[in-house]
CHARMM internal coordinates of N, CA and C (Angstrom, degrees):
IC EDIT
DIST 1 N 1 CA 1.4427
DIST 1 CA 1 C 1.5192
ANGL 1 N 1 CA 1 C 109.54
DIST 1 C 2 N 1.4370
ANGL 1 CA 1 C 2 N 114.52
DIHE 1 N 1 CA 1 C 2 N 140.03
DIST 2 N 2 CA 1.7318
ANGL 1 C 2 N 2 CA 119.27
DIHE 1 CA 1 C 2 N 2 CA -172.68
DIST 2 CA 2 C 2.0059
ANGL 2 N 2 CA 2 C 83.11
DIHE 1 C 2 N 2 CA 2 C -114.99
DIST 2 C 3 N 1.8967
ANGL 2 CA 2 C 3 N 89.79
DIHE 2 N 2 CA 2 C 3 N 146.47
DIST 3 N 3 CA 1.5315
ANGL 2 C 3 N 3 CA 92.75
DIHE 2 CA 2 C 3 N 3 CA 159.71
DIST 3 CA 3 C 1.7045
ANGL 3 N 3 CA 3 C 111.63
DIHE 2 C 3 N 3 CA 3 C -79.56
DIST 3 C 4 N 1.0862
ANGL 3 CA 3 C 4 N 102.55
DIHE 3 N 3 CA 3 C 4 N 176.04
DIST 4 N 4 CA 1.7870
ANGL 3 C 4 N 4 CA 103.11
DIHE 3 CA 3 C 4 N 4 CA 158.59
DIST 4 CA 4 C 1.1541
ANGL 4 N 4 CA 4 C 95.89
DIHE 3 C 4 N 4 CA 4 C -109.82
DIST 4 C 5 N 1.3921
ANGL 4 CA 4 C 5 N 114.52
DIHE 4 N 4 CA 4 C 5 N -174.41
DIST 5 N 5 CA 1.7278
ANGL 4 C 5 N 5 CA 135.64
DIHE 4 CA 4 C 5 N 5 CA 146.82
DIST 5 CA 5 C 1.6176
ANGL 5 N 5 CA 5 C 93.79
DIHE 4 C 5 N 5 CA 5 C -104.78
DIST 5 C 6 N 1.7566
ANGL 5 CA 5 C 6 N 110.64
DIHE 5 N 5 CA 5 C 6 N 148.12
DIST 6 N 6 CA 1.2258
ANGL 5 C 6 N 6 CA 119.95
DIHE 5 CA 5 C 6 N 6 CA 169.12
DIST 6 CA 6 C 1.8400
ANGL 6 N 6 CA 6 C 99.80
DIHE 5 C 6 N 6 CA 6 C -96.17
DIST 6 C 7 N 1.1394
ANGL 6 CA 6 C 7 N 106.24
DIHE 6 N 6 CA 6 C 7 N 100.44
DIST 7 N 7 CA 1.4782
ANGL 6 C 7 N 7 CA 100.77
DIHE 6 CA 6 C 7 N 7 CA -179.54
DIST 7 CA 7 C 1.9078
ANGL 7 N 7 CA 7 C 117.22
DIHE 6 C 7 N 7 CA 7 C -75.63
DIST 7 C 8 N 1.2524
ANGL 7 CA 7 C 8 N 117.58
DIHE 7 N 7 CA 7 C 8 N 139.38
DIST 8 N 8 CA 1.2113
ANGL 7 C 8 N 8 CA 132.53
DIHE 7 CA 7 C 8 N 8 CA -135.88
DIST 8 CA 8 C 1.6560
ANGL 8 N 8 CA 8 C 132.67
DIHE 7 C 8 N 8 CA 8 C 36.56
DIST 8 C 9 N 1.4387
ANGL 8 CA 8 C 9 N 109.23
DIHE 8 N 8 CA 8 C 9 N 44.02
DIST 9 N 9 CA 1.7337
ANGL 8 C 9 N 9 CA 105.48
DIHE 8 CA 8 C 9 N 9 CA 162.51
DIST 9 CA 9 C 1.0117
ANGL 9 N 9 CA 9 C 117.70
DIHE 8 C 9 N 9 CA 9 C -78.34
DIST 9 C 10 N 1.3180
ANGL 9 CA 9 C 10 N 114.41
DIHE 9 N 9 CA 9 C 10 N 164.47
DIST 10 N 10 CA 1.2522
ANGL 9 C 10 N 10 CA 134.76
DIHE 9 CA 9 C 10 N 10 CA 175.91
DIST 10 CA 10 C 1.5684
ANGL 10 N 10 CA 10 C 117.34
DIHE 9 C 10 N 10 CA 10 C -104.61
DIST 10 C 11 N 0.8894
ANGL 10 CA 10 C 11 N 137.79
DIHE 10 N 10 CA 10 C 11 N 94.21
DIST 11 N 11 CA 1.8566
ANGL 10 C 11 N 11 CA 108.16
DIHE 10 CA 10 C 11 N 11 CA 173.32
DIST 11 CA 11 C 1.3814
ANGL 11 N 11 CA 11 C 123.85
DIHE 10 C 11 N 11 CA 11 C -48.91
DIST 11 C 12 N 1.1872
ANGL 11 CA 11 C 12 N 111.44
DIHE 11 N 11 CA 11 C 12 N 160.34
DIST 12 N 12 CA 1.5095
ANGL 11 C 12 N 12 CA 111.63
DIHE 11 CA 11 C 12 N 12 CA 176.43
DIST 12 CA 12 C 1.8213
ANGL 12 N 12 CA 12 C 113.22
DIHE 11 C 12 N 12 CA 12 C -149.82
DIST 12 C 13 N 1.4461
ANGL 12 CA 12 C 13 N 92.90
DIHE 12 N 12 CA 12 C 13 N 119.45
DIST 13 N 13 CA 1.4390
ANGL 12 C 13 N 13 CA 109.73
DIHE 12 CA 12 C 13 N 13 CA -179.19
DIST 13 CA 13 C 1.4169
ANGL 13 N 13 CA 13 C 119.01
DIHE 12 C 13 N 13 CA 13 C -76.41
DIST 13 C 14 N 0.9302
ANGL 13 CA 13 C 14 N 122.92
DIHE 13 N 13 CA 13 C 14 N -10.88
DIST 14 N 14 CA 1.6329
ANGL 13 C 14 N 14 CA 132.72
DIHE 13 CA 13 C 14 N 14 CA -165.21
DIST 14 CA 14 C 1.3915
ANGL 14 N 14 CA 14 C 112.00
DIHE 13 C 14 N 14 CA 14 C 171.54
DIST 14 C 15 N 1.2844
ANGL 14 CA 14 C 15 N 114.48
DIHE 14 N 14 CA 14 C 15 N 117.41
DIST 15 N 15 CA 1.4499
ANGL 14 C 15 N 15 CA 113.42
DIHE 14 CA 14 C 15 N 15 CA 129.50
DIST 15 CA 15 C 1.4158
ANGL 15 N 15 CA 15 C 141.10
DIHE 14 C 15 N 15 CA 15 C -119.76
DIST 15 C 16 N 1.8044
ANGL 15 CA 15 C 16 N 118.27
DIHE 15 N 15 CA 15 C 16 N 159.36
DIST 16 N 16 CA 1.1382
ANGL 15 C 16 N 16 CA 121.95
DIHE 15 CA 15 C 16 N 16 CA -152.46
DIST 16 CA 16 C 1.5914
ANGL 16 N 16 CA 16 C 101.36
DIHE 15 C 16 N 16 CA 16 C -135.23
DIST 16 C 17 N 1.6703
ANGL 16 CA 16 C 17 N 116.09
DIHE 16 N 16 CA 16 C 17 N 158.88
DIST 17 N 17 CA 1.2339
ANGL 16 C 17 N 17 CA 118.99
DIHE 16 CA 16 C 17 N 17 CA 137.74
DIST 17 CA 17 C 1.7231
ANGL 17 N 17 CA 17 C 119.20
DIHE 16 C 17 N 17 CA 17 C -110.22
DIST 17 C 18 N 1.5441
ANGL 17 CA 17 C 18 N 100.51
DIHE 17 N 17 CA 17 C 18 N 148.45
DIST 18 N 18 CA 1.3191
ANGL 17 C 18 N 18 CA 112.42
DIHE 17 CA 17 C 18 N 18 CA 172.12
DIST 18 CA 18 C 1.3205
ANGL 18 N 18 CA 18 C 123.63
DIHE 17 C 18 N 18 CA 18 C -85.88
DIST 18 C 19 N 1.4013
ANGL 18 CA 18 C 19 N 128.56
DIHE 18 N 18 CA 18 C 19 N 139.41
DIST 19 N 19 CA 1.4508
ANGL 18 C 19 N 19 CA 113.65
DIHE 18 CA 18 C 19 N 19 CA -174.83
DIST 19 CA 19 C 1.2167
ANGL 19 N 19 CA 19 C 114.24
DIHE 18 C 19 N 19 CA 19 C -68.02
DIST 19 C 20 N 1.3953
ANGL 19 CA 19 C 20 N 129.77
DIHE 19 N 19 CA 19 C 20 N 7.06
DIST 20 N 20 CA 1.8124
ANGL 19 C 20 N 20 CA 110.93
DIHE 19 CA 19 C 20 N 20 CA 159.94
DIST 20 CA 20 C 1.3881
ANGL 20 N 20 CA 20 C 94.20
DIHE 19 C 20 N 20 CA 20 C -104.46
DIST 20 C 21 N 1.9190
ANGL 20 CA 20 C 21 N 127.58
DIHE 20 N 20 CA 20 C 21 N 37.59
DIST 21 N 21 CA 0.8088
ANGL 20 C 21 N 21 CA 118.95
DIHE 20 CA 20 C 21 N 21 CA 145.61
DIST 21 CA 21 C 2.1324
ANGL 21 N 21 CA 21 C 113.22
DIHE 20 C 21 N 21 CA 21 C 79.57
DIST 21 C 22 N 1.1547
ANGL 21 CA 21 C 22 N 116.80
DIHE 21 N 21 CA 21 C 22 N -2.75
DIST 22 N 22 CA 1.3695
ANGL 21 C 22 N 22 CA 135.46
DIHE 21 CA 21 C 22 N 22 CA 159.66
DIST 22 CA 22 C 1.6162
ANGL 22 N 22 CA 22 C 105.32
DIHE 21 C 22 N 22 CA 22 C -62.85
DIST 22 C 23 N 1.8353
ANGL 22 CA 22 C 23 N 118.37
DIHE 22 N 22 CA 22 C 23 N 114.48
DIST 23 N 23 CA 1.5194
ANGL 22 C 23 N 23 CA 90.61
DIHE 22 CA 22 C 23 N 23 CA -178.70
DIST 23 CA 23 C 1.9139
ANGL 23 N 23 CA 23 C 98.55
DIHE 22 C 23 N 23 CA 23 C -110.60
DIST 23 C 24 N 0.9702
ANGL 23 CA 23 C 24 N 118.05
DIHE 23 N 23 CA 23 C 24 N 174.06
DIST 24 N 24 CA 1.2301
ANGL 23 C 24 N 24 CA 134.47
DIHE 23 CA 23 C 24 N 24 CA -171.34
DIST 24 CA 24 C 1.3849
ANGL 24 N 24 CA 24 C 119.28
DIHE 23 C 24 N 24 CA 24 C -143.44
DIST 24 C 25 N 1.7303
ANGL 24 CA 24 C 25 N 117.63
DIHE 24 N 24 CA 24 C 25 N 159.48
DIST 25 N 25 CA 1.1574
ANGL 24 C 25 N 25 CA 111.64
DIHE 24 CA 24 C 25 N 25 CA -148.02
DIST 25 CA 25 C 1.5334
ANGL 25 N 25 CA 25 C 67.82
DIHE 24 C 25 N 25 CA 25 C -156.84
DIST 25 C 26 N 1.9297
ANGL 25 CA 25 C 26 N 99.13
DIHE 25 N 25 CA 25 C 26 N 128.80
DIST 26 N 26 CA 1.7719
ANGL 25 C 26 N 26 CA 112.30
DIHE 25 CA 25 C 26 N 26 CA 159.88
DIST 26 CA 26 C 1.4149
ANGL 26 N 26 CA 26 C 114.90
DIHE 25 C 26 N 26 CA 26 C -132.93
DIST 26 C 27 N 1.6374
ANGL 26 CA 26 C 27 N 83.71
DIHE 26 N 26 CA 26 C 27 N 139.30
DIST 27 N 27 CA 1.4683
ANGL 26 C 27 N 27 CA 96.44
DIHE 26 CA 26 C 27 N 27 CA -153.83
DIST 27 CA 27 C 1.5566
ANGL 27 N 27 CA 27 C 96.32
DIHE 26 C 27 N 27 CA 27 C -106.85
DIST 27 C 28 N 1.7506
ANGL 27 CA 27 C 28 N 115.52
DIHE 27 N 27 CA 27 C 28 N -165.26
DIST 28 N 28 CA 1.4220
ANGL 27 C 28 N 28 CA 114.16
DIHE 27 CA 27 C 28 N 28 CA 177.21
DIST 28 CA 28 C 1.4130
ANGL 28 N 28 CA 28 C 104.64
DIHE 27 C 28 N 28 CA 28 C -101.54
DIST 28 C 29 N 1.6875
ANGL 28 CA 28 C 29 N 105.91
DIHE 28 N 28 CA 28 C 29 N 146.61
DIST 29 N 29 CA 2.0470
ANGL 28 C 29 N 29 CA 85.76
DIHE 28 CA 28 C 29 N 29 CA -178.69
DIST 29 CA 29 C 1.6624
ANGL 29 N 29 CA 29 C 81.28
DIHE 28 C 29 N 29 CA 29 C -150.38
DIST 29 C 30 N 1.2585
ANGL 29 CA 29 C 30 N 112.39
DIHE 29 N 29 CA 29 C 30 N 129.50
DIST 30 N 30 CA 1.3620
ANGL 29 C 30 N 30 CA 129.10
DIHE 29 CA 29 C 30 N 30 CA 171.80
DIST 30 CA 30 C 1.4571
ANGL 30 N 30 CA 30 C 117.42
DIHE 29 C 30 N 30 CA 30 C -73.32
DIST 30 C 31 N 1.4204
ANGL 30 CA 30 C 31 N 138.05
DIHE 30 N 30 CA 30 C 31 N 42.07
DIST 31 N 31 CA 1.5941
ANGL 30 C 31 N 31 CA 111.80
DIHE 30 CA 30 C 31 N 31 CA -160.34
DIST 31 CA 31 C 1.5348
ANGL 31 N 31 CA 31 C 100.13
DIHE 30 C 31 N 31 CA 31 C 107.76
DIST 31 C 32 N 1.3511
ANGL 31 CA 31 C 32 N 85.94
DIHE 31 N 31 CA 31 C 32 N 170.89
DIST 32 N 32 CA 1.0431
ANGL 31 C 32 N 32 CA 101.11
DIHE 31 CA 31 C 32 N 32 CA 167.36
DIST 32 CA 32 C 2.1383
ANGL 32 N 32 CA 32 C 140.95
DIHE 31 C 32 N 32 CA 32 C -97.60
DIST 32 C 33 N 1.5247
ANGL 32 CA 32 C 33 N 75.03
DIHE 32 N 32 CA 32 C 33 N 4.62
DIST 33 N 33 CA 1.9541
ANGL 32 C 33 N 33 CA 98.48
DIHE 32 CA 32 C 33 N 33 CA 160.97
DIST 33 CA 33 C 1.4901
ANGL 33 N 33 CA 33 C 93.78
DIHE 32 C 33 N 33 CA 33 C -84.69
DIST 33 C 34 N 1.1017
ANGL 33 CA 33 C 34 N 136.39
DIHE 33 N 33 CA 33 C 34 N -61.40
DIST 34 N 34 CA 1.7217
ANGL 33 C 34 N 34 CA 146.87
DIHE 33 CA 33 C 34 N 34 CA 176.04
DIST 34 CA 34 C 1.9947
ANGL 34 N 34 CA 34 C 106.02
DIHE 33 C 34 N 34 CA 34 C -20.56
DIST 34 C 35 N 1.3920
ANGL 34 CA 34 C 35 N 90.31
DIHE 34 N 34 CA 34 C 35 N -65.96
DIST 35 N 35 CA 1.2959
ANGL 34 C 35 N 35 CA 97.81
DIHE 34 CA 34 C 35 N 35 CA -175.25
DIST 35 CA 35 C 1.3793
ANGL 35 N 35 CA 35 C 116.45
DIHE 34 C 35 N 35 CA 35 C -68.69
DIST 35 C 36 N 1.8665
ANGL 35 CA 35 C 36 N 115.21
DIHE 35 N 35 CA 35 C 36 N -37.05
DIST 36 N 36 CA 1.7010
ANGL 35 C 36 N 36 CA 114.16
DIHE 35 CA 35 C 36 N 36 CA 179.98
DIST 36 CA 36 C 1.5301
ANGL 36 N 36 CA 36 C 111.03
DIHE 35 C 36 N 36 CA 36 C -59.71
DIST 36 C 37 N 1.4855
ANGL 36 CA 36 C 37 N 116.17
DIHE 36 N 36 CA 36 C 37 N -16.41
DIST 37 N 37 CA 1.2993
ANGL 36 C 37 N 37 CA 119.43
DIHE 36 CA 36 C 37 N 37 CA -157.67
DIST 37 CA 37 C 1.7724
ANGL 37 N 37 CA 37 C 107.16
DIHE 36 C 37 N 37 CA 37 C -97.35
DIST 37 C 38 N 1.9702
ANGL 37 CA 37 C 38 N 118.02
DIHE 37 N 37 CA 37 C 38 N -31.15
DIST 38 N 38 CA 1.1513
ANGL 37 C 38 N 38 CA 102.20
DIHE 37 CA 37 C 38 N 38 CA 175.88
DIST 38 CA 38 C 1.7641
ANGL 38 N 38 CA 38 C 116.99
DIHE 37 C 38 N 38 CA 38 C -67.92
DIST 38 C 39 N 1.5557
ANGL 38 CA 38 C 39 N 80.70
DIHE 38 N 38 CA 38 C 39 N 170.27
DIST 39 N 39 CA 1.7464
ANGL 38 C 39 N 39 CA 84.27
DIHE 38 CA 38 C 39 N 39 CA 179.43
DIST 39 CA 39 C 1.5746
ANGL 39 N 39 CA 39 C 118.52
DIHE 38 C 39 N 39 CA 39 C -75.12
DIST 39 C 40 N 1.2816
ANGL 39 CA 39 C 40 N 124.96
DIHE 39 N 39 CA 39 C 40 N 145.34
DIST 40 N 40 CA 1.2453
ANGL 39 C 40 N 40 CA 128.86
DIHE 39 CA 39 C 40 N 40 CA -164.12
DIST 40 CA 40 C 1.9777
ANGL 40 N 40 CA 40 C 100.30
DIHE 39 C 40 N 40 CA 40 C -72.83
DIST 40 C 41 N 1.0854
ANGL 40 CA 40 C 41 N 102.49
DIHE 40 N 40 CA 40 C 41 N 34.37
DIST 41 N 41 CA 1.8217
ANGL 40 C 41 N 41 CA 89.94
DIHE 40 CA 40 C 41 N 41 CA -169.67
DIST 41 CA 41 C 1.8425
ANGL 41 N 41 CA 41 C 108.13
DIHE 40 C 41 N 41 CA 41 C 172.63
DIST 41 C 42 N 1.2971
ANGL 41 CA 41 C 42 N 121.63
DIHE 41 N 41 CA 41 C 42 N 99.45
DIST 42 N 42 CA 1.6077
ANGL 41 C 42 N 42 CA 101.96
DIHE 41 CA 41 C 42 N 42 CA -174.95
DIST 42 CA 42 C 1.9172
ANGL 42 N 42 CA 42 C 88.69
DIHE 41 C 42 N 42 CA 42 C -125.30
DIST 42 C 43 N 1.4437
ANGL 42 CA 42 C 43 N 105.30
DIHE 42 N 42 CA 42 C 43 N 154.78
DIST 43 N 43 CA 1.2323
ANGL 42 C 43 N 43 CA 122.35
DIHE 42 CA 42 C 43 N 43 CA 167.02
DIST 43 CA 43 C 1.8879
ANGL 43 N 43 CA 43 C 109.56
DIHE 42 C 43 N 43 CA 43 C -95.78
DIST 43 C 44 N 1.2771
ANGL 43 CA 43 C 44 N 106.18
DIHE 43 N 43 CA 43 C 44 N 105.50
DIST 44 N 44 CA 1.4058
ANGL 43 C 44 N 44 CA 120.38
DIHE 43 CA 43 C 44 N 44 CA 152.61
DIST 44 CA 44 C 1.8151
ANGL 44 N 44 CA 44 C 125.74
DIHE 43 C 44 N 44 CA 44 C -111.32
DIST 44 C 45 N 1.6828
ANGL 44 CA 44 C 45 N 103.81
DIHE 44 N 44 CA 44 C 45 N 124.24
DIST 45 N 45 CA 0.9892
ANGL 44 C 45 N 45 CA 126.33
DIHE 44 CA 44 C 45 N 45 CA 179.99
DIST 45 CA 45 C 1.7856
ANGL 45 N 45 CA 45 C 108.26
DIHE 44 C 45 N 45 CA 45 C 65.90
DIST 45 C 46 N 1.2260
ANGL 45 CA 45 C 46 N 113.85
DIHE 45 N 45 CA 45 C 46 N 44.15
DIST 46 N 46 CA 1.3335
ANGL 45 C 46 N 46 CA 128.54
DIHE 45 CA 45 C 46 N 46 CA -153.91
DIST 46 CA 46 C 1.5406
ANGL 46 N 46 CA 46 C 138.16
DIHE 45 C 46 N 46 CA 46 C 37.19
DIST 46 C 47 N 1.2693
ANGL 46 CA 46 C 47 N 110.15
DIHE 46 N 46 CA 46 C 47 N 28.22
DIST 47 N 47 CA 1.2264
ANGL 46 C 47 N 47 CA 151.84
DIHE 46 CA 46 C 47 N 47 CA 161.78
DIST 47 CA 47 C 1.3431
ANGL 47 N 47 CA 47 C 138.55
DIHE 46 C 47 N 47 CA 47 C -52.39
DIST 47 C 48 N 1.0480
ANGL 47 CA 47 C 48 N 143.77
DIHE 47 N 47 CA 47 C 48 N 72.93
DIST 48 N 48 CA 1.7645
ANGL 47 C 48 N 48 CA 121.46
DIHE 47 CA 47 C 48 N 48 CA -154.96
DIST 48 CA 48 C 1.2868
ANGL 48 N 48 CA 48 C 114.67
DIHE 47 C 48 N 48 CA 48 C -76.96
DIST 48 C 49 N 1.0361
ANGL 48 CA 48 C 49 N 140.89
DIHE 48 N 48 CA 48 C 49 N 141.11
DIST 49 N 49 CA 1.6815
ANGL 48 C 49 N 49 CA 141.37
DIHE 48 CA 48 C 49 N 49 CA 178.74
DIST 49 CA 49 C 1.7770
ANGL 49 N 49 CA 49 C 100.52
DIHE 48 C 49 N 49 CA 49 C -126.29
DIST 49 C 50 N 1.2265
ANGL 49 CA 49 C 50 N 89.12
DIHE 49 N 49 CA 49 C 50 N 140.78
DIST 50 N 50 CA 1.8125
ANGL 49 C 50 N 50 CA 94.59
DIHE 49 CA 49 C 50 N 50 CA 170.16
DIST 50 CA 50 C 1.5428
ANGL 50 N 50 CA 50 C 103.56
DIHE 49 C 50 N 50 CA 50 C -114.89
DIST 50 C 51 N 1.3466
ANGL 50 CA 50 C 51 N 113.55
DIHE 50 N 50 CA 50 C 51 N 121.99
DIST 51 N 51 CA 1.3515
ANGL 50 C 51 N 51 CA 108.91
DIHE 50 CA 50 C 51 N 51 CA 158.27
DIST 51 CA 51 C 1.5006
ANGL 51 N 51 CA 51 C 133.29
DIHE 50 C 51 N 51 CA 51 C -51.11
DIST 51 C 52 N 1.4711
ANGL 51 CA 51 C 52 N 130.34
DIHE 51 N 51 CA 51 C 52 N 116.26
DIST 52 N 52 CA 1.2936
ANGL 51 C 52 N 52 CA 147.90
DIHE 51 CA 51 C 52 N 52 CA 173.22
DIST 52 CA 52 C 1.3175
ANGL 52 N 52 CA 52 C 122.78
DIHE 51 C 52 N 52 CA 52 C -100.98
DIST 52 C 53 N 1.1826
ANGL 52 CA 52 C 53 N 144.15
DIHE 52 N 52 CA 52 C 53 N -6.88
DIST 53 N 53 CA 1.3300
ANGL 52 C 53 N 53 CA 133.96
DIHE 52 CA 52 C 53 N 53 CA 165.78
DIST 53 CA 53 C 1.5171
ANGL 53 N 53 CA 53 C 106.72
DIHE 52 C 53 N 53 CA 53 C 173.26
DIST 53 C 54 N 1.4177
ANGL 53 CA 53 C 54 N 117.13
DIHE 53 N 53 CA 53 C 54 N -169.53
DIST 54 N 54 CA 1.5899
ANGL 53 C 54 N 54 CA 138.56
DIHE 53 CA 53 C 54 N 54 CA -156.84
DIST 54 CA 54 C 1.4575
ANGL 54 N 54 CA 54 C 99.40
DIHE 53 C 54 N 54 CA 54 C -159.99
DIST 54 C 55 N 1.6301
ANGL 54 CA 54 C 55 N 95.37
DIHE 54 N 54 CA 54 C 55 N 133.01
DIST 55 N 55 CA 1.5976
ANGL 54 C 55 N 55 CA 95.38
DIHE 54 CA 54 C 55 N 55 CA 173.01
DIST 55 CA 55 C 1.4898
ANGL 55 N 55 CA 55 C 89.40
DIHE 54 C 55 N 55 CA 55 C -113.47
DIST 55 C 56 N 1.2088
ANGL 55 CA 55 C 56 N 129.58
DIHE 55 N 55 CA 55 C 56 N 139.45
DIST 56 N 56 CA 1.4665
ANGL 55 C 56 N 56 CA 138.54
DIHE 55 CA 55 C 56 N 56 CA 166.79
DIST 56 CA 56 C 1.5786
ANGL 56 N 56 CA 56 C 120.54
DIHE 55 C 56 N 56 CA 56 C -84.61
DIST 56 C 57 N 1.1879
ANGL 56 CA 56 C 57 N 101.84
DIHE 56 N 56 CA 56 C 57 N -22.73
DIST 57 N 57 CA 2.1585
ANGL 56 C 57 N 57 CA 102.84
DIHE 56 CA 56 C 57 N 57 CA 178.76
DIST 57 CA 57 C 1.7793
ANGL 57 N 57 CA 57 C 90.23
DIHE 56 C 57 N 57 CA 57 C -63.45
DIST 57 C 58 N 1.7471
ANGL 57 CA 57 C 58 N 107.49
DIHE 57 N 57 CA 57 C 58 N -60.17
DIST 58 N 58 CA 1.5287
ANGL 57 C 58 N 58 CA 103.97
DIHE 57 CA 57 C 58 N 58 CA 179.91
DIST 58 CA 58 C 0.9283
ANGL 58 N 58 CA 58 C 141.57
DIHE 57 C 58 N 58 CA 58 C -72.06
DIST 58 C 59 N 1.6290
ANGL 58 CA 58 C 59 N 117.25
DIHE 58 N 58 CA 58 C 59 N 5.20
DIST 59 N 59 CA 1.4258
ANGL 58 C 59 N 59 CA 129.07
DIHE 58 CA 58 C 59 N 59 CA -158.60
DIST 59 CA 59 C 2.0847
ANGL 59 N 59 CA 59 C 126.98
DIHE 58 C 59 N 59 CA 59 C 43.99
DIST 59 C 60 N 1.3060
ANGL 59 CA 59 C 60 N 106.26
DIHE 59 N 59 CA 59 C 60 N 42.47
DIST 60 N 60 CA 1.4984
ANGL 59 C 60 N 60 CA 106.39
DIHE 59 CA 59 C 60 N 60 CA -149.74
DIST 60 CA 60 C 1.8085
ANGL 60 N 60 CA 60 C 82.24
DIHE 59 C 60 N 60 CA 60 C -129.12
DIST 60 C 61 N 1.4658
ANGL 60 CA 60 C 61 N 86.22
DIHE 60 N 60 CA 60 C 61 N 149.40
DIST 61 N 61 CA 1.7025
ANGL 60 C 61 N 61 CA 90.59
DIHE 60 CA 60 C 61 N 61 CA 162.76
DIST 61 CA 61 C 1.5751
ANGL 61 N 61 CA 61 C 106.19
DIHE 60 C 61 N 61 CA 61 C -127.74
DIST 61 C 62 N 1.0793
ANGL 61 CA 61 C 62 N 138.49
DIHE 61 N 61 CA 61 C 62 N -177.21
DIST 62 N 62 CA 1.3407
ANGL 61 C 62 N 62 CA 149.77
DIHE 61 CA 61 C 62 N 62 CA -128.48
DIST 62 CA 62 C 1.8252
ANGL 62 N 62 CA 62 C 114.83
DIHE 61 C 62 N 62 CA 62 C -151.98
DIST 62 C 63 N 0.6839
ANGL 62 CA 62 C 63 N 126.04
DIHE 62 N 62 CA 62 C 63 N 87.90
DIST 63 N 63 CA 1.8756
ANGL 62 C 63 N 63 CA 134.00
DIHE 62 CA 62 C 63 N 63 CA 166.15
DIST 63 CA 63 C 0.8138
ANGL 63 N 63 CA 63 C 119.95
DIHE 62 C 63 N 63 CA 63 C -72.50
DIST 63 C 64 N 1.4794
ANGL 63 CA 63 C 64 N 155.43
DIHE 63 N 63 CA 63 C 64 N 120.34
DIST 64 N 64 CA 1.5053
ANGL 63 C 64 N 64 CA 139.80
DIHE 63 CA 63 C 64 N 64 CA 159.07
DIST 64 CA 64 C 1.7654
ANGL 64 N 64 CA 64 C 115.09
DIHE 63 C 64 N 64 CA 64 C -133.05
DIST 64 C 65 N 1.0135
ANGL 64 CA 64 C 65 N 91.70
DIHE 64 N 64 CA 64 C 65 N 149.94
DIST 65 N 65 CA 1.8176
ANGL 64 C 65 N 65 CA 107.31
DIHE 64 CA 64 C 65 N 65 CA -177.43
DIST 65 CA 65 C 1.8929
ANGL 65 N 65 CA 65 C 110.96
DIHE 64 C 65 N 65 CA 65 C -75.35
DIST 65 C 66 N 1.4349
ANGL 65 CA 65 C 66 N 101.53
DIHE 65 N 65 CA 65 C 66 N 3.21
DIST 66 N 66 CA 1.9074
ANGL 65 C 66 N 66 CA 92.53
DIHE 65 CA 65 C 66 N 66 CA 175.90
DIST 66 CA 66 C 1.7854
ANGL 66 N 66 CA 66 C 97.79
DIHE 65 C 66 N 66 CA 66 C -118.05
DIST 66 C 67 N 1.8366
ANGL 66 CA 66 C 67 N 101.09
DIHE 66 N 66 CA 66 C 67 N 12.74
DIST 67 N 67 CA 2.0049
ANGL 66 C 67 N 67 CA 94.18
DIHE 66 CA 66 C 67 N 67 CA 173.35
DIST 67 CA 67 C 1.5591
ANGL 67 N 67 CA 67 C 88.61
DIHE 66 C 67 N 67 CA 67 C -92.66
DIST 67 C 68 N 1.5658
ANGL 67 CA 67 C 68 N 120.36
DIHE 67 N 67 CA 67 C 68 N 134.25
DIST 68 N 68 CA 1.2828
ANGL 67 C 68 N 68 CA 123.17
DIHE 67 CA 67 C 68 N 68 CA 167.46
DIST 68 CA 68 C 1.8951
ANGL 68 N 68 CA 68 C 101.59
DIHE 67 C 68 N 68 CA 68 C -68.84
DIST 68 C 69 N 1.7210
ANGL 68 CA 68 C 69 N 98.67
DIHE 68 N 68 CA 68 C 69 N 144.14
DIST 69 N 69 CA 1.5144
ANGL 68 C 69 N 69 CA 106.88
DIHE 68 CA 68 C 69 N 69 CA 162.47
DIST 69 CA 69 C 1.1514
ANGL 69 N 69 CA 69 C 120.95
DIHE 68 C 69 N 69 CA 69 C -127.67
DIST 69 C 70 N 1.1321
ANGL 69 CA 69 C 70 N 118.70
DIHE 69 N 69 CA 69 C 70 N 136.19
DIST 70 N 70 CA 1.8690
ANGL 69 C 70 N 70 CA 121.36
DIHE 69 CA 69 C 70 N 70 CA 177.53
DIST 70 CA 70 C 1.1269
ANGL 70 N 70 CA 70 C 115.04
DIHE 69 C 70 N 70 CA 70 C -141.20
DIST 70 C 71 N 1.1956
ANGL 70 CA 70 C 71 N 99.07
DIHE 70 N 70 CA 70 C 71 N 137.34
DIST 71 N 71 CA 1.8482
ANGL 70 C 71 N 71 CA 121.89
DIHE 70 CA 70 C 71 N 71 CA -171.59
DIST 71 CA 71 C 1.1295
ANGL 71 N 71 CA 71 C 116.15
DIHE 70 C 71 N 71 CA 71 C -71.32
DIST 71 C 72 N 1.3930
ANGL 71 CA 71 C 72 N 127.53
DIHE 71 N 71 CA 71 C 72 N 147.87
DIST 72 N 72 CA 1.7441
ANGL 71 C 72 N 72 CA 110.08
DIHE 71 CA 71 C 72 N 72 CA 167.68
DIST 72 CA 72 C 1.0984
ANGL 72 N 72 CA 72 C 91.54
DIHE 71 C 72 N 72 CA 72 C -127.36
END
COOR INIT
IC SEED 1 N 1 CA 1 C
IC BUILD
């Protein structure tokens, strides 16, 4: 058996729902090169999430289902 690489994943440390029901997805983000580098938009569980921010104390960046995403 060979591994693959999944080319463009994301990891994901957690996901959540919010009680107004917004769910979110936190990922790992090194900095702020970490964060310039994820993609502005990932599909989990066929889901779209738009990335909205980075906390730097936790090193984590932030996905949520109420950032609109659109493809070009």
């Amino acid at each position: 058996m060979k591994a693959q690489a999944i080319h463009n994943a994301v990891a994901v440390i957690t996901h959540s729902v919010l009680p107004s029901g917004v769910k979110v997805v936190v990922a790992p983000c090194d900095g702020y090169q970490g964060f310039d580098k994820l993609p502005k938009g990932i599909t989990f569980n066929g889901v779209p999430y738009g990335l909205t921010g980075w906390n730097s104390d936790r090193n984590v960046a932030y996905f949520r289902t109420d950032k609109v995403v659109a493809l070009s």
